[in-house]
C-alpha positions in Angstrom: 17.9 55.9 71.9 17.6 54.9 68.2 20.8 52.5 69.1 19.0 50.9 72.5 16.4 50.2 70.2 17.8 48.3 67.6 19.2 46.0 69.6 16.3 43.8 70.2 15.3 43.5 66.9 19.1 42.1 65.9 18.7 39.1 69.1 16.0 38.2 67.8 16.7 38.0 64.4 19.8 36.0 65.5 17.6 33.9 67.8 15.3 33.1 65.3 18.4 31.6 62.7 19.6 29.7 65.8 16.1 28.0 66.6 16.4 29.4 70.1 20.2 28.5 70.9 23.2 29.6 69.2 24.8 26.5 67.2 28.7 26.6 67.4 31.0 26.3 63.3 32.2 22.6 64.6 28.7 21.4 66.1 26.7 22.2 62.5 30.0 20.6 61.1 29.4 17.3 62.9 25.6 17.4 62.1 25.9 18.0 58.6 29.3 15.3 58.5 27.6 12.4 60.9 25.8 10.7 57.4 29.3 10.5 55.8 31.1 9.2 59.1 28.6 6.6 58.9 28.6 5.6 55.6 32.3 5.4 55.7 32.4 3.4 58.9 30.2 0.7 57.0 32.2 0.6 53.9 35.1 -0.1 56.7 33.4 -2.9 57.9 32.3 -4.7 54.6 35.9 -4.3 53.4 37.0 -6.1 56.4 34.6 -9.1 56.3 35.1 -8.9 52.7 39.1 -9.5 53.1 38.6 -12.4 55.9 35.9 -14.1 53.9 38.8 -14.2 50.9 41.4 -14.6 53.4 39.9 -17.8 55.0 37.7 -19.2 52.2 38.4 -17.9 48.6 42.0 -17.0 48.9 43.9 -20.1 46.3 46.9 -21.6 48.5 48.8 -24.0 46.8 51.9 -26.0 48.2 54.3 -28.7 46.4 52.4 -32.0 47.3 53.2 -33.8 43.6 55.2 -35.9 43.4 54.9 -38.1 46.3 58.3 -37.3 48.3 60.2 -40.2 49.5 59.0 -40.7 52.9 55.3 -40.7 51.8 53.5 -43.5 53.3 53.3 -46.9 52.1 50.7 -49.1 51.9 52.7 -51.4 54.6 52.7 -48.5 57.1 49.2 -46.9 56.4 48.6 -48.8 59.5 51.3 -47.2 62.1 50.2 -43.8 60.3 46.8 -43.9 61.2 47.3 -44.7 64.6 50.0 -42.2 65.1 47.4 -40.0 63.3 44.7 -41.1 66.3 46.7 -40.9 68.9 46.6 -36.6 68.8 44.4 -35.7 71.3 42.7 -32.4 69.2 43.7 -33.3 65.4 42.4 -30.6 62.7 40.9 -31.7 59.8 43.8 -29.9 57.9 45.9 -32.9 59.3 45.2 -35.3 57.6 47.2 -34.0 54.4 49.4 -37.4 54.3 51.0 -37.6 51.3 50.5 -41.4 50.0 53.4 -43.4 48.3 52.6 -44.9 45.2 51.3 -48.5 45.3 49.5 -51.1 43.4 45.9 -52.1 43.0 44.5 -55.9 41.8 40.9 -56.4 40.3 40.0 -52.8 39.2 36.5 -52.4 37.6 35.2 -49.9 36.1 31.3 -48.4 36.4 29.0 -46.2 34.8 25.9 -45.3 35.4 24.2 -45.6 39.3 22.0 -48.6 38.0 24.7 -50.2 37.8 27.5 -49.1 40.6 24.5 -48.8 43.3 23.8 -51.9 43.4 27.6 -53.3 43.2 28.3 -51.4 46.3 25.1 -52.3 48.6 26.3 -55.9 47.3 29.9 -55.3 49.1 27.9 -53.8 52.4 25.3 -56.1 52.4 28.6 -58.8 52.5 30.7 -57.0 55.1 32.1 -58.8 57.8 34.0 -56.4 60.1 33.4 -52.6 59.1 31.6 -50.2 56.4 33.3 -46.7 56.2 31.9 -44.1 53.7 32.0 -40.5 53.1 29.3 -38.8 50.8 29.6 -35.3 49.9 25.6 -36.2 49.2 23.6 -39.0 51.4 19.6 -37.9 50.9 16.7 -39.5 51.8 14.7 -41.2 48.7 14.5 -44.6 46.4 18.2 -45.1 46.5 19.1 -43.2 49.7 16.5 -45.5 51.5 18.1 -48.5 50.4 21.5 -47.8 51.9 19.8 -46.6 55.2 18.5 -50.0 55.6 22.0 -51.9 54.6 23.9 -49.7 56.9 21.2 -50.2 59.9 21.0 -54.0 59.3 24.6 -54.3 59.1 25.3 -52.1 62.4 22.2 -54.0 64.4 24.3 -57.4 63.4 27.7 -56.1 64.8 29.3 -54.9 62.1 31.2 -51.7 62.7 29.4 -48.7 60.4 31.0 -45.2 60.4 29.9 -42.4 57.8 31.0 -38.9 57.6 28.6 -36.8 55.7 29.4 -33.2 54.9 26.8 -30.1 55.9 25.9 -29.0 52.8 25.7 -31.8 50.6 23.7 -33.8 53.1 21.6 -31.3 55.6 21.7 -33.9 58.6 20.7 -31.2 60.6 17.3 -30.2 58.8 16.3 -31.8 55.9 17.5 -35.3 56.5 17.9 -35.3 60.2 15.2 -38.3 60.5 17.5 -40.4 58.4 20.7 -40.2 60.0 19.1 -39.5 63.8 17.4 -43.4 62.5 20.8 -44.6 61.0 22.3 -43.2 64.5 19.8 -45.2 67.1 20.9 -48.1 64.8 24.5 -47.5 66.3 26.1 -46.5 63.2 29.0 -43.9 64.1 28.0 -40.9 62.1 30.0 -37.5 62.3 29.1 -34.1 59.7 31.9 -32.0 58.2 30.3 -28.4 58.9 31.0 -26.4 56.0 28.6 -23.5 58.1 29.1 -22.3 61.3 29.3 -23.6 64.0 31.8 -26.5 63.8 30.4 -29.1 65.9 32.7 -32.0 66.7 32.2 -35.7 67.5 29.6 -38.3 67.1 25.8 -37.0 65.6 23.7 -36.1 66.9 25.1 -34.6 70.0 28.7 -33.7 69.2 30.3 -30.6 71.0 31.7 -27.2 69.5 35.3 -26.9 68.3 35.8 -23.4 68.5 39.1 -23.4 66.3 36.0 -23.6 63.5 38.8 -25.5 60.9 35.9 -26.7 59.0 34.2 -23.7 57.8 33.6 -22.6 54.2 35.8 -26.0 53.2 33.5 -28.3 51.7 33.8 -32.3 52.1 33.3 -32.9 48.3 34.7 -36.5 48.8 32.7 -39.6 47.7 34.6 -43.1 48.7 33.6 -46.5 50.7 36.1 -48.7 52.0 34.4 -52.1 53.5 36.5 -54.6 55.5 39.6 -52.8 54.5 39.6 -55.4 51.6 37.4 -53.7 48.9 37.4 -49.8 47.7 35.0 -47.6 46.3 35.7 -43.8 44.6 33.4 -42.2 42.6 31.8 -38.8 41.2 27.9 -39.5 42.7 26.0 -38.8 45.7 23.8 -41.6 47.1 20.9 -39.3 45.7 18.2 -40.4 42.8 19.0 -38.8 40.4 22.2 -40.9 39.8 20.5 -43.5 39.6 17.9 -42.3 37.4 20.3 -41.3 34.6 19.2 -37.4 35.0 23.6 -37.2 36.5 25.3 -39.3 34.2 28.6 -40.5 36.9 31.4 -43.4 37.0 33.2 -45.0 40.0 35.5 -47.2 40.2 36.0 -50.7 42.8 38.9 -51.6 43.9 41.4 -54.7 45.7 44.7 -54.8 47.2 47.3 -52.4 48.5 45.9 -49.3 48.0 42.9 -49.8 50.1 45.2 -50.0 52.8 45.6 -45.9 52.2 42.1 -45.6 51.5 41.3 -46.8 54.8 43.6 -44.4 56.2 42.5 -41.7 54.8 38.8 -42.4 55.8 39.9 -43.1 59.5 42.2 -40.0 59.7 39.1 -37.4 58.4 37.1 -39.7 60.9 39.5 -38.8 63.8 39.9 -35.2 62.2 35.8 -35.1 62.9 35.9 -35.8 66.3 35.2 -39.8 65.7 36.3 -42.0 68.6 39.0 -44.2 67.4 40.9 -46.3 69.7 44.4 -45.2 70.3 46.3 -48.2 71.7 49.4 -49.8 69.5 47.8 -52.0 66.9 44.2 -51.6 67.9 43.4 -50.5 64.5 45.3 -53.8 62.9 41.5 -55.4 62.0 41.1 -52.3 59.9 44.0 -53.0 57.8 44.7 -56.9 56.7 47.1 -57.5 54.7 45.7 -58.2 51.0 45.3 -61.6 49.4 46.9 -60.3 46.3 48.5 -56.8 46.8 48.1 -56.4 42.8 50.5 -55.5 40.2 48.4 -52.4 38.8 50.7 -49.1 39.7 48.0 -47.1 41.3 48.5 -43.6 43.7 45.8 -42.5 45.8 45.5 -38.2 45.3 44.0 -35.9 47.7 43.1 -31.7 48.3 43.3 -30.9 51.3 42.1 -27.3 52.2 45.5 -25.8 53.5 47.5 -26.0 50.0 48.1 -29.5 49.5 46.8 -30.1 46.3 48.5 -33.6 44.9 45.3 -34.4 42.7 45.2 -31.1 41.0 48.9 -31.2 40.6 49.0 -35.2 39.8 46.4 -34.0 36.8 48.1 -31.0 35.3 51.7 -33.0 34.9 49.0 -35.6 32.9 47.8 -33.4 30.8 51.2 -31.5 29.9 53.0 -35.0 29.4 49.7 -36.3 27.3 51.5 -37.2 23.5 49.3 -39.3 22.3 45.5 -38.9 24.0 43.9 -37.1 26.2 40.1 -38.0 27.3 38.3 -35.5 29.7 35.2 -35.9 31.3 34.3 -33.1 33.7 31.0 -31.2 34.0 33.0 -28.0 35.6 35.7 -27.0 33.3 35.7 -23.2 34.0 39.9 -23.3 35.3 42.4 -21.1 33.3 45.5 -23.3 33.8 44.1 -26.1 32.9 41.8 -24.7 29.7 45.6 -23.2 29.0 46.9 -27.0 29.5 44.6 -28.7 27.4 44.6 -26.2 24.7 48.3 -26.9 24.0 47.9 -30.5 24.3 45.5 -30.3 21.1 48.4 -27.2 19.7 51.3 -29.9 20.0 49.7 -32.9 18.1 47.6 -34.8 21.1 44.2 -36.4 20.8 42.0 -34.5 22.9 38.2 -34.9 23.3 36.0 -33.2 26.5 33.3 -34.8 27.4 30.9 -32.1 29.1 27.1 -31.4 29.8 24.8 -30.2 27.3 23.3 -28.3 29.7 24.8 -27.9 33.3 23.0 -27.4 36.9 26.2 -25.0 36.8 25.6 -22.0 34.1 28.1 -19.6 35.2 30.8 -22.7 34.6 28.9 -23.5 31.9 28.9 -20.3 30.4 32.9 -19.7 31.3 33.8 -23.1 29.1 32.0 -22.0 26.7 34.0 -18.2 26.5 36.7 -20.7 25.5 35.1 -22.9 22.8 36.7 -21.4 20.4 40.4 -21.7 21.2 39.8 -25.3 22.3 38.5 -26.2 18.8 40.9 -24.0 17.0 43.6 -26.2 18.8 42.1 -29.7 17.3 40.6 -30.4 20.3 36.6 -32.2 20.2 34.0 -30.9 22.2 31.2 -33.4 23.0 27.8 -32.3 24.8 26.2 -35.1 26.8 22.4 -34.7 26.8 22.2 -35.0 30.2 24.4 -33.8 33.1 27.4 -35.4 32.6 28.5 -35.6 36.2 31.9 -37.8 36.1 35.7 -36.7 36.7 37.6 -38.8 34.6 40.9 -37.7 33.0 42.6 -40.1 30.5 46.0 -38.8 29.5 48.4 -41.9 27.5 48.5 -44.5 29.7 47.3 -42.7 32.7 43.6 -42.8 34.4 42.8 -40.4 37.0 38.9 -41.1 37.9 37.8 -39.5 41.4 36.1 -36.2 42.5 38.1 -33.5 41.3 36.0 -31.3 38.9 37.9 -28.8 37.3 36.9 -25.6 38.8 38.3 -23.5 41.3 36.7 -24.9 44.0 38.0 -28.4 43.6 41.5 -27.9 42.1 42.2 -25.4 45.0 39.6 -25.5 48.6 37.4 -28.5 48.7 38.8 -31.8 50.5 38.7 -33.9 47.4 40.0 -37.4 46.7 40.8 -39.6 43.7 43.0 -42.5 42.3 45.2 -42.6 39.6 46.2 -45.8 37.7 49.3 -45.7 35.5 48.2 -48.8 33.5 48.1 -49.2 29.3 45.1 -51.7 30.2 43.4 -49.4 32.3 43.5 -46.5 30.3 42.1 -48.3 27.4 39.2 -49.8 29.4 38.1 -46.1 30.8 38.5 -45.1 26.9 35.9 -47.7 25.4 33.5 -47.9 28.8 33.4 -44.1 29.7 34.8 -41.8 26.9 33.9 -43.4 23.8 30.1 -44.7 25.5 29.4 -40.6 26.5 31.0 -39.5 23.4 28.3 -41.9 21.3 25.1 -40.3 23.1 26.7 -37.2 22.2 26.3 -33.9 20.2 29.5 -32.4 18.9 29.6 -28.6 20.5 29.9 -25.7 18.9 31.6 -22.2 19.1 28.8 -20.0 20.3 27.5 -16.7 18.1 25.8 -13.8 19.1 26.9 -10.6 20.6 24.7 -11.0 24.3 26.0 -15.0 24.5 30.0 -13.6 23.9 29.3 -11.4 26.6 27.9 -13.5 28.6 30.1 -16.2 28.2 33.1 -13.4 28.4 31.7 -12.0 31.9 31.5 -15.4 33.4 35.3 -16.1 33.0 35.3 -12.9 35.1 33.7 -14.8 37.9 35.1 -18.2 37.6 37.5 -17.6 40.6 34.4 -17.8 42.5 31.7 -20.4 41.2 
């Protein structure tokens, strides 16, 4: 009796620890577990976005493209190339990594300042006969954004052919300035956008149509060139943006005559093509685009480009400067954050060169900023001359002996290894000695020498941003 009776008592007691139902070893295992099988499950899926976001955007690839190889293409054949080049039916942009032969240029002359180069350049549109082809990492709406609308409308109203690639970022054609280029579009100029964000829309703005093989994403168009009538050449550092012109970017391009616009304007109508531009295809339909100059020059000039991919010819044309500088060796560059090339220029200055960097006083960039500035030290320890420009000192101009390389190419990961970049090189005493006086030596005069930085949180700082410069 005393048993029977105890046996309630010990249900319920095991009842009342169950909450009415008995729980089974593996069932309060999976309750107490499910957190952690979540968490886990997320830190799966950040490291796997995390690898394809290196993978496809941060990840440095870097094939042989320097020197030209023997069958690079000629001046003479820039032609055939480009229509070979149109003639694909679904070219990527990656495609349009030609390697260009070395040729020559005639008339080279040298700006600084947008007061001066902006006007020099709506002067060649404004005189354009047969076609207008740019490509502006920035084209924005304002005093001197405005004024290049209007030349490129008037010019496409009266028949002139006017094609402009413009990339996402730099430009926002799809927000910000979408009433200037939908205007510049109903004019009939030929517009197409390099999407750096998804999705990749090919083809003419503003309509265009989605290429799913997304080959433009995370790869920025940092390019800035004009090539008008296939005669005359533009490449420079600015964006068609006001504050080039105002002085607040202090920036440099460069105009150009004979052969090598011939490449130039392959390259523009290859990334044109790349875009989703219509081209036309036929055997030497595209001969209008590419006369034969007047004077092909005597000036030994080679057109560089990055292409996102690996082929890197401009950051590779620039480091074999630097290392073969003896005598001189003038940078201007208001992103200087790379470790090979700090490494290269510090034993330039080490074996007897020249060196003096041109850089901004105080950068829209302060984590590259900051990472030159973790290096002061060694730079000046090497004989090297640091000079801060007061403003931002926006140009990419490496003078190295004889050889000028002027263009886009800052010296940052970005440019030296994933942006679509271009630039020219001139291997010319006369040249050289030109972008000296009218570039270095001007900057260097409205200049402050710079100085190793003190202070324990400023080393730090400085020292942590080197840690990032693979990114920024």
């Amino acid at each position: 009796m005393a048993e029977s009776e105890h046996r309630p008592s010990f249900q319920v007691q095991r009842l009342s620890v169950a909450g009415g139902k008995r729980e089974s070893p593996k069932a309060r295992l999976r309750r107490r577990s499910w957190p952690w099988i979540a968490l886990r499950a997320f830190g799966l899926l950040l490291a796997v976005v995390l690898f394809f976001a290196w993978w496809f955007f941060l990840r440095i690839v870097e094939h042989p493209s320097w020197p030209p190889p023997p069958d690079a293409v000629t001046a003479a054949q820039a032609q055939a190339a480009t229509e070979t080049f149109a003639a694909q039916p679904h070219p990527r942009v990656d495609d349009i990594a030609i390697p260009y032969a070395p040729t020559t240029a005639a008339n080279v002359q040298l700006y600084v300042e947008g007061r001066q180069f902006f006007p020099a350049i709506l002067a060649d549109i404004r005189a354009a006969k047969h076609s207008v082809h740019l490509v502006e990492f920035g084209f924005w709406p304002g005093e001197v954004g405005d004024q290049f609308a209007a030349a490129l409308e008037q010019q496409a109203r009266a028949g002139v052919e006017v094609r402009v690639i413009v990339d996402s970022q730099g430009s926002d054609p799809y927000d910000a300035a979408q009433p200037m280029f939908a205007q510049l579009a109903a004019a009939g100029v030929q517009i197409v956008v390099h999407d750096v964000f998804p999705h990749d829309t090919d083809g003419l703005y503003p309509q265009g149509r989605t290429d799913w093989r997304e080959d433009e994403i995370g790869k920025v168009d940092h390019r800035k060139m004009f090539v008008i009538d296939g005669a005359i050449g533009w490449v420079g550092g600015a964006g068609i943006e006001d504050h080039f012109a105002t002085g607040e970017y202090h920036d440099v391009f460069v105009r150009v005559q004979g052969d090598i616009v011939r490449q130039m304007q392959a390259v523009y109508l290859t990334s044109f093509r790349a875009l989703g531009g219509p081209l036309p295809a036929t055997t030497g339909a595209l001969a209008p685009y590419f006369p034969a100059p007047a004077d092909p020059g005597t000036i030994p000039t080679t057109l560089l480009q990055n292409v996102p991919g690996g082929y890197l010819a401009g950051t590779q044309a620039t480091r074999e400067a630097i290392e073969r500088a003896r005598t001189r060796l003038d940078i201007m560059n208001p992103y200087l954050s790379d470790d090979g090339m700090l490494d290269r220029i510090v034993a330039a200055g080490k074996r007897g060169v020249a060196v003096r960097i041109l850089v901004p006083g105080q950068s829209n960039n302060p984590p590259a900023q900051h990472a030159l500035e973790a290096h002061y030290g060694r730079l000046l320890d090497s004989g090297a001359q640091i000079w801060e420009y007061p403003t931002i000192m926006h140009a990419k101009v490496v003078v190295a002996d004889d050889i000028t390389i002027v263009g886009t190419i800052n010296l940052d990961a970005w440019a030296l290894y994933r942006n679509h970049e271009i630039a020219l090189r001139f291997d010319d005493r006369a040249v050289a000695d030109q972008a000296e006086q009218q570039w270095v030596e001007a900057g260097i005069a409205a200049s402050t020498p710079g100085q190793e930085p003190t202070g324990a949180w400023t080393r730090f700082r400085n020292w942590l941003a080197t840690r990032i410069a693979y990114f920024v």
